[in-house]
C-alpha positions in Angstrom: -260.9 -144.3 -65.4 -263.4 -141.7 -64.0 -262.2 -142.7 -60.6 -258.7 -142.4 -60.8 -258.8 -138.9 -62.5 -260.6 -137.4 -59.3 -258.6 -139.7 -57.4 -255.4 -138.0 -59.0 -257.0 -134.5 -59.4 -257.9 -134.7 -55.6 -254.6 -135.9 -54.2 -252.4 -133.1 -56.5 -254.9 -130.8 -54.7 -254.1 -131.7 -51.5 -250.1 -131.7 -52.3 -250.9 -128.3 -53.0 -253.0 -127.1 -49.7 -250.8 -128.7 -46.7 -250.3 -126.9 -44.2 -246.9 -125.3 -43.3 -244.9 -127.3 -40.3 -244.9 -126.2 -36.8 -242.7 -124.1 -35.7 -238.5 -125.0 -35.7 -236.3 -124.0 -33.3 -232.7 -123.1 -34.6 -229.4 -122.1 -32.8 -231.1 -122.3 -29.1 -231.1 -125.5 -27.1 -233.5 -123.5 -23.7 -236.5 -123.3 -25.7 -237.6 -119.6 -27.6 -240.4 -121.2 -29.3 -242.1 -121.3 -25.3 -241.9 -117.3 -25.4 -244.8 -115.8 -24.4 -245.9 -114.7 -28.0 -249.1 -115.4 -30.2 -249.4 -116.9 -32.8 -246.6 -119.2 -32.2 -243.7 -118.5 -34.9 -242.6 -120.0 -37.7 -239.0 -120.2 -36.5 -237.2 -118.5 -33.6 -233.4 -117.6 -32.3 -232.7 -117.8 -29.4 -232.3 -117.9 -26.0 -229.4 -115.4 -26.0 -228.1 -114.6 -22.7 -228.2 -111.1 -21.8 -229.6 -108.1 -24.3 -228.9 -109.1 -27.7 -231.4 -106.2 -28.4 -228.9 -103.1 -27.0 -227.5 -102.0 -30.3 -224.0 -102.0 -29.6 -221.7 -103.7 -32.0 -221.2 -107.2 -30.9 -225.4 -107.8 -29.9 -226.1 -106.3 -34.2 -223.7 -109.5 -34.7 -225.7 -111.6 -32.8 -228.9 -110.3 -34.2 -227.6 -110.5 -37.8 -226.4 -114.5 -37.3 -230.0 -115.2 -35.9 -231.6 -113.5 -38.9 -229.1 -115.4 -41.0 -230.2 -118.6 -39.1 -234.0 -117.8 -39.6 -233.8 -117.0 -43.7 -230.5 -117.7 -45.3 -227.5 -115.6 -45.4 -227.9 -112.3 -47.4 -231.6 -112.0 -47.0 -231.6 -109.4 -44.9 -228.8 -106.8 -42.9 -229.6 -105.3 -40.2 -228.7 -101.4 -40.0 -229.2 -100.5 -36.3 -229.3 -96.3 -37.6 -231.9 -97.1 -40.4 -234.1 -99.1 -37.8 -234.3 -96.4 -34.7 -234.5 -93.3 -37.3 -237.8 -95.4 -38.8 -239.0 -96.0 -35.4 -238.5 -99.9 -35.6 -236.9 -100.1 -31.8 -239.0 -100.1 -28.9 -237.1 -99.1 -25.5 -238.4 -99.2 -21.7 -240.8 -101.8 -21.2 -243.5 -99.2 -23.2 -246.1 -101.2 -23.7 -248.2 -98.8 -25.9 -245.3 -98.0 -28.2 -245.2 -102.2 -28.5 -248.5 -102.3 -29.4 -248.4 -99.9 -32.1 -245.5 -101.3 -33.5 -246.8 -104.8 -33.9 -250.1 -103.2 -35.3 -247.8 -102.6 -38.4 -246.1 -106.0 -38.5 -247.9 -108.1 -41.3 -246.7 -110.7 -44.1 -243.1 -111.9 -43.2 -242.3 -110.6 -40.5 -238.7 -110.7 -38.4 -239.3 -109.6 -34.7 -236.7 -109.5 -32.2 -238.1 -109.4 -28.0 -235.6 -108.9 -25.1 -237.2 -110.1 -21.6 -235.0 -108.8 -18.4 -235.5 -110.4 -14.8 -237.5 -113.3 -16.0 -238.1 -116.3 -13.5 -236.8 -119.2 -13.8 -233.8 -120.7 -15.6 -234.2 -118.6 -18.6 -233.4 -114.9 -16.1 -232.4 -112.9 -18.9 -232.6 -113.3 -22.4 -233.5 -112.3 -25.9 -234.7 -113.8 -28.7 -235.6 -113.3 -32.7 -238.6 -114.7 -34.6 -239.9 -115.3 -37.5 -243.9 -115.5 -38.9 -244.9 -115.7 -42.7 -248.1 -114.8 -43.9 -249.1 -113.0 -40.4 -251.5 -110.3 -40.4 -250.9 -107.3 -39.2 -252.0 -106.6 -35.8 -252.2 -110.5 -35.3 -248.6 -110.7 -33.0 -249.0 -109.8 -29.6 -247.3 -110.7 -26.0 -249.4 -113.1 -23.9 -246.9 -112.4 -20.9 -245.6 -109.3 -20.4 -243.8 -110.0 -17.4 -239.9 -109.0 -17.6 -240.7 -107.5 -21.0 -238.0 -104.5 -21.7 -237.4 -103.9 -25.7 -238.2 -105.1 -29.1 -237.0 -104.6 -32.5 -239.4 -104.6 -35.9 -236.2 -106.3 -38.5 -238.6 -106.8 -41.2 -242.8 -106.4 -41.9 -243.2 -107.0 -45.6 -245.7 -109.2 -48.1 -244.6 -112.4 -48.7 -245.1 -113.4 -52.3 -246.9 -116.9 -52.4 -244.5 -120.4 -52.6 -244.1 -121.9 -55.9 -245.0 -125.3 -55.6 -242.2 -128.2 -56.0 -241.9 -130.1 -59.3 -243.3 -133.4 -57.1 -246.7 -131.1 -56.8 -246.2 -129.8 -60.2 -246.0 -133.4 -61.7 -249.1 -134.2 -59.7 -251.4 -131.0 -60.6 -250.4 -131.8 -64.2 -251.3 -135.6 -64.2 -255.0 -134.6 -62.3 -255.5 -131.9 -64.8 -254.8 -134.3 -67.7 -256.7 -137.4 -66.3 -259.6 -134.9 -65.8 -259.7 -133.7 -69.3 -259.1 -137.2 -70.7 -262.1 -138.0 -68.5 -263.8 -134.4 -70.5 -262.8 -135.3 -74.0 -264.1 -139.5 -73.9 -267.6 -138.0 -72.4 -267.9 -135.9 -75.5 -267.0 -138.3 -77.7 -268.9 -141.3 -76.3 -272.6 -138.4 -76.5 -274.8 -138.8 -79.1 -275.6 -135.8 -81.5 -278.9 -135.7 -82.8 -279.8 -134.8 -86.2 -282.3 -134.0 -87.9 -283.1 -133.8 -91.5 
């Protein structure tokens, strides 16, 4: 019995500590998760053609149905105002207003790039990803060839996953079998006593 409570205990463990999947792609069929970014993302949007980062009425749709794509429908709207008066849009290919930007983003974080010029098939695109659990400081550009704007959507803690009733069902049983496995060595010990 001793055995299969640790081998229960260990495996509702392990449900517990997998690691999160590898980054999807969604709503892009060129490739966004090969953008010159580190760490890879969780998810990414993308390639759009053209500046999905301008502002202008019909590239907020665009960013908006990516978000949507990237965390469900009413997670998050995106106010173009509200993000330039908070400083969240970087213009101009300025590299040092990038970096200060992305020495905020931490926890989930929603990050849109627009790349002008680039080489190759992809010429001039933009695209919108997604990290959870980043630190802050950690996202950076490993290319900065054809960089032109970015936008900071969202940089905010990300409160830890509840584990699914499957890893639930398991932590339970490997808790039990390891007290069972508790209460019959206590009750198997001898007390002394003495008279």
């Amino acid at each position: 019995m001793n055995k299969l409570s640790l081998a229960l205990a260990a495996l509702g463990l392990a449900a517990v500590a997998a690691p999160a999947s590898a980054t999807v792609e969604v709503g892009s069929s060129t490739g966004c998760a090969n953008g010159p970014l580190a760490p890879t993302a969780d998810k990414c949007a993308g390639y759009f053609s053209g500046n999905t980062m301008s502002g202008q009425k019909d590239s907020v749709a665009e960013q908006q149905a990516a978000i949507n794509q990237l965390i469900g429908a009413g997670q998050y709207t995106v106010d173009w105002n509200a993000l330039q008066a908070a400083g969240k849009i970087v213009t101009g290919s300025n590299l040092n207003d990038l970096n200060k930007l992305l020495a905020t983003a931490g926890g989930q974080v929603i990050l849109g790039f627009h790349w002008g010029n680039v080489p190759g098939p992809q010429g001039n695109v933009s695209a919108i990803y997604l990290w959870n659990n980043v630190k802050a400081g950690d996202i950076r550009l490993t290319d900065t060839q054809g960089y032109s704007n970015a936008v900071l959507y969202r940089a905010a803690a990300v409160a830890a996953p509840v584990p699914e009733p499957g890893t639930w069902a398991l932590m339970l049983i490997g808790f039990g079998a390891a007290g069972a496995s508790l209460r019959r060595r206590r009750s198997n010990s001898v007390i002394p006593q003495f008279a």
